[in-house]
N, CA, C and O of each residue as an XYZ file, in Angstrom:
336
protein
N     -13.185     11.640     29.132
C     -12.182     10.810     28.501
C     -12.222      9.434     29.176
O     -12.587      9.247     30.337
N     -11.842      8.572     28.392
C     -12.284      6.975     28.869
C     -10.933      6.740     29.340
O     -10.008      7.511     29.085
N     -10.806      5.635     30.053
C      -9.219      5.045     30.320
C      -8.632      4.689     29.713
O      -7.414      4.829     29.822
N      -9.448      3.767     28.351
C      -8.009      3.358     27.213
C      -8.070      4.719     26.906
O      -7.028      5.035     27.481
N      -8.338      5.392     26.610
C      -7.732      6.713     25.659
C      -6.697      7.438     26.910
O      -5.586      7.827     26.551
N      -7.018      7.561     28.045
C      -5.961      7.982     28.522
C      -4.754      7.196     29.265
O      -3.768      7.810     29.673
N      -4.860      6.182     29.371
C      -3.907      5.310     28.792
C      -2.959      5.386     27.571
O      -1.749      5.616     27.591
N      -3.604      5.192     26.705
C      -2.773      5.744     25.534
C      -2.154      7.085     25.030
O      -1.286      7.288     24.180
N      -3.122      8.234     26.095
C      -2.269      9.344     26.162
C      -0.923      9.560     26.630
O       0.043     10.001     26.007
N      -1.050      9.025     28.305
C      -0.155      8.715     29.013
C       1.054      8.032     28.651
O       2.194      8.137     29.104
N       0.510      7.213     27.618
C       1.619      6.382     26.950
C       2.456      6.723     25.939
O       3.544      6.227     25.644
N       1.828      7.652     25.410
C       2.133      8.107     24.032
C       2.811      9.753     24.395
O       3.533     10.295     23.558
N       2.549     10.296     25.447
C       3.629     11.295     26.258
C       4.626     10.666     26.561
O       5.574     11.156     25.947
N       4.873     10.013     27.049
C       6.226      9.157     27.447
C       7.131      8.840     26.672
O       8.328      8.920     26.947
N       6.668      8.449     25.626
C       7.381      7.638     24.157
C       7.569      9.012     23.611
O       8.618      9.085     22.971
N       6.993      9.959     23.648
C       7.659     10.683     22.850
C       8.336     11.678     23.627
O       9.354     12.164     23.133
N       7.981     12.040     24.675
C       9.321     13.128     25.721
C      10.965     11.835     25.677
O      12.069     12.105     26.151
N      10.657     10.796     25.118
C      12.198      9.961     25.202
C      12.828     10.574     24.587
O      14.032     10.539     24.842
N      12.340     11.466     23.441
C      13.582     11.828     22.617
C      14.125     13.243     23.184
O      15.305     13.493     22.937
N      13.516     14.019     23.786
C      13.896     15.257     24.838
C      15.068     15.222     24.810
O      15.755     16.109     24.304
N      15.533     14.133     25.380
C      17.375     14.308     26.137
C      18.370     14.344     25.054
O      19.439     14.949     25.134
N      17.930     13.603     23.943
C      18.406     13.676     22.961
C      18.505     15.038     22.528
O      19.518     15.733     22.603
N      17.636     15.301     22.170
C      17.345     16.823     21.161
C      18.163     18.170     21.711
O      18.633     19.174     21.176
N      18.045     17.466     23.540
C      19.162     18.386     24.347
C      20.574     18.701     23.983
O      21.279     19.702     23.857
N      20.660     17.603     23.887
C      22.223     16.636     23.731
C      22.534     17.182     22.500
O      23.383     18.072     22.464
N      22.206     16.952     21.880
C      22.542     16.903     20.514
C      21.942     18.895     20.466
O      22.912     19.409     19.909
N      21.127     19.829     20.703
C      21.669     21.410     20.220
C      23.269     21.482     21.585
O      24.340     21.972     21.227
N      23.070     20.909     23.039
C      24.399     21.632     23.651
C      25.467     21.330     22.956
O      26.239     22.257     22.712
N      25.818     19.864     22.419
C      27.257     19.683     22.372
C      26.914     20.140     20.657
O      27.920     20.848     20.610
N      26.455     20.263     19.575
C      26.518     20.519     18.462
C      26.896     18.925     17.526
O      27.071     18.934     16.308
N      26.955     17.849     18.241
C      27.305     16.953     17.686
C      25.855     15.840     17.587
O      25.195     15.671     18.612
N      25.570     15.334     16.656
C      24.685     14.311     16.628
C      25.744     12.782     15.401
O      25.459     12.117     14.406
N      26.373     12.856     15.882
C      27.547     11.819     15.130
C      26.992     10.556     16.015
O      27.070      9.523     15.351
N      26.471     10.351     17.283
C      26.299      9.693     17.463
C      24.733      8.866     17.513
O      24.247      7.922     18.135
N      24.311      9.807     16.499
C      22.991      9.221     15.993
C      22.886      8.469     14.661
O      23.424      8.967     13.672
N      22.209      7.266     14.563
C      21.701      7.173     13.380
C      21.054      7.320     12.301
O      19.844      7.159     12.141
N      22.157      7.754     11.222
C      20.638      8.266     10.264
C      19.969      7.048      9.555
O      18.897      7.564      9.239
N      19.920      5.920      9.157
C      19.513      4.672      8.919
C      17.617      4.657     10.481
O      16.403      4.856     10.503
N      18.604      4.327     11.246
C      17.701      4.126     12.842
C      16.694      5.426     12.401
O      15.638      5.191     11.814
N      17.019      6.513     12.659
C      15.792      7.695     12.281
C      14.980      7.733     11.079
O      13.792      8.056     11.098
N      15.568      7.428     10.114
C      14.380      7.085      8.973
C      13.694      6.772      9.269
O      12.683      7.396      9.591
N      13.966      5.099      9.342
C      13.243      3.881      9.454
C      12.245      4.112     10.642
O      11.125      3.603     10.591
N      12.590      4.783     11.581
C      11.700      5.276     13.076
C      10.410      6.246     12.241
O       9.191      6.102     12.341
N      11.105      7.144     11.499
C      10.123      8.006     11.242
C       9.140      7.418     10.377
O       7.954      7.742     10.318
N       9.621      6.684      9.827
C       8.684      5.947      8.436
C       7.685      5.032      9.735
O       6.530      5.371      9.993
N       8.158      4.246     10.205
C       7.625      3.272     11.349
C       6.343      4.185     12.256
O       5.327      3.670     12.724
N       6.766      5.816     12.348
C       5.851      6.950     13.406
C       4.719      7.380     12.137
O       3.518      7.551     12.350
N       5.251      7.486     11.050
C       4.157      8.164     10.112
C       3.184      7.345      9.601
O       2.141      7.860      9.200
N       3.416      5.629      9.521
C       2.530      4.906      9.198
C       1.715      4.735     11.049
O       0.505      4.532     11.144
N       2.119      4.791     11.618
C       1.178      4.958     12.784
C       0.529      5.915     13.122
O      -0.496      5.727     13.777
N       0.954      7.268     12.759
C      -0.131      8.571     12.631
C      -0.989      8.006     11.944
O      -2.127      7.969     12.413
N      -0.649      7.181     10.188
C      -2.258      7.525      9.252
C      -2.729      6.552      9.609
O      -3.799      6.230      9.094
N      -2.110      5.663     10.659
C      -3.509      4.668     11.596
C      -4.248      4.752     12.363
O      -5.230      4.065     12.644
N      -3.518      6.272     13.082
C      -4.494      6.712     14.317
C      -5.363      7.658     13.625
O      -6.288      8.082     14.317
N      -5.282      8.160     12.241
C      -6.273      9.159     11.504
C      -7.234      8.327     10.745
O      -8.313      8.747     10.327
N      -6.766      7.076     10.585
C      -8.226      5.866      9.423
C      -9.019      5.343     11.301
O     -10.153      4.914     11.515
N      -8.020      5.578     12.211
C      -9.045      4.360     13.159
C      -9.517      6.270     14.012
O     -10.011      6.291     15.139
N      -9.339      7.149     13.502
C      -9.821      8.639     14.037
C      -9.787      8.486     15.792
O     -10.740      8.710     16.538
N      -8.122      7.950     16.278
C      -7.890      8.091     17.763
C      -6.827      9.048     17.909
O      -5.798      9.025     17.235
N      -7.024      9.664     18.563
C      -6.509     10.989     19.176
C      -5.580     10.501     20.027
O      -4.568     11.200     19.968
N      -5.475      9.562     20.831
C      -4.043      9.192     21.279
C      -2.805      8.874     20.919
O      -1.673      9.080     21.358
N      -3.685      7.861     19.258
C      -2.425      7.923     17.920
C      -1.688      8.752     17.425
O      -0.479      8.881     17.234
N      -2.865      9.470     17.186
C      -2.657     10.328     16.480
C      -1.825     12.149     16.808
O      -1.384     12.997     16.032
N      -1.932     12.092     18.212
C      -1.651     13.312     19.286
C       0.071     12.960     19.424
O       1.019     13.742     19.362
N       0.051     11.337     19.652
C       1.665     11.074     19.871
C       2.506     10.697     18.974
O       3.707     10.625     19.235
N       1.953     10.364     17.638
C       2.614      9.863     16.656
C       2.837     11.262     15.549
O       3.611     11.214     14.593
N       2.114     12.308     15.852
C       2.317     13.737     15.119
C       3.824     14.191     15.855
O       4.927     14.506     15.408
N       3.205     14.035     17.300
C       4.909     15.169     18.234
C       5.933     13.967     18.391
O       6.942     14.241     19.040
N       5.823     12.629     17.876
C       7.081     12.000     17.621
C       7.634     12.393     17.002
O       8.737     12.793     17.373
N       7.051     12.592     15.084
C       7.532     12.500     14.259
C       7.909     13.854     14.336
O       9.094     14.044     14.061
N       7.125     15.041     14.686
C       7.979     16.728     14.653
C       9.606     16.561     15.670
O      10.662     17.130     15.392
N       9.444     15.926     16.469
C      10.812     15.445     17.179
C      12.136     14.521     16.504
O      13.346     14.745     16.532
N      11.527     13.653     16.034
C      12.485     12.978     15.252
C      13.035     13.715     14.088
O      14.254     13.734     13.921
N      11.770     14.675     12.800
C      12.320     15.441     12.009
C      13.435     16.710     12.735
O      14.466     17.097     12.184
N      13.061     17.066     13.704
C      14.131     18.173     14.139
C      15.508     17.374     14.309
O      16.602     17.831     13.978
N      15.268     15.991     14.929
C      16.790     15.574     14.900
C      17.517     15.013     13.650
O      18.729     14.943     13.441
N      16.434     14.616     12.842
C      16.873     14.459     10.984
C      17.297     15.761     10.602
O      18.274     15.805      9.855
N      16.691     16.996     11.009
C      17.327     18.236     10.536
C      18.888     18.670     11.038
O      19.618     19.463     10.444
N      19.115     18.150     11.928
C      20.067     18.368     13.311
C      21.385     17.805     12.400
O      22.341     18.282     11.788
N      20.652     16.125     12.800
C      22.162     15.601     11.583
C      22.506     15.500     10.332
O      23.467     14.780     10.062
N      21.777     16.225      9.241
C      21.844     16.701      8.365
C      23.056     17.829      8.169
O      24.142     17.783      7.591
N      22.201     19.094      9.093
C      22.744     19.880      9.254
C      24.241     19.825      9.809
O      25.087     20.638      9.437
N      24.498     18.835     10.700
C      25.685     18.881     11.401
C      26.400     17.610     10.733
O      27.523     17.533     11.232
N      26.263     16.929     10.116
C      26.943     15.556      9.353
C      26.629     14.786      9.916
O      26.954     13.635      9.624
């Protein structure tokens, strides 16, 4: 593995364990009221056009962190759905 690519691994673990505390937060207390559903769209739309960039430019760092963003962000779109 080369350094930009793990660079961008490294980078792209980070950015996406941010939402962890959240996802915590939001199953202990049962409340995600204090999330946005506007902000999460727009995030997810913003993560999915960067997956099908890391799949046309075929990089695995894009593409590795912009998949387990977006499965993270959909669980918390499911979350406040589910919970109002």
């Amino acid at each position: 593995m080369d350094t930009v690519t793990a660079l961008g691994l490294i980078a792209g673990t980070l950015t996406t364990l941010s939402f962890a505390p959240q996802i915590v937060r939001a199953r202990r207390t049962g409340s995600t009221a204090d999330l946005s559903l506007a902000t999460l769209v727009v995030f997810l739309a913003g993560v999915l056009l960067w997956l099908a960039y890391g799949v046309v430019r075929a990089d695995p760092a894009i593409i590795a962190a912009n998949a387990a963003t977006a499965g993270l962000i959909g669980l918390l779109l499911s979350m406040k759905t589910k919970n109002g």
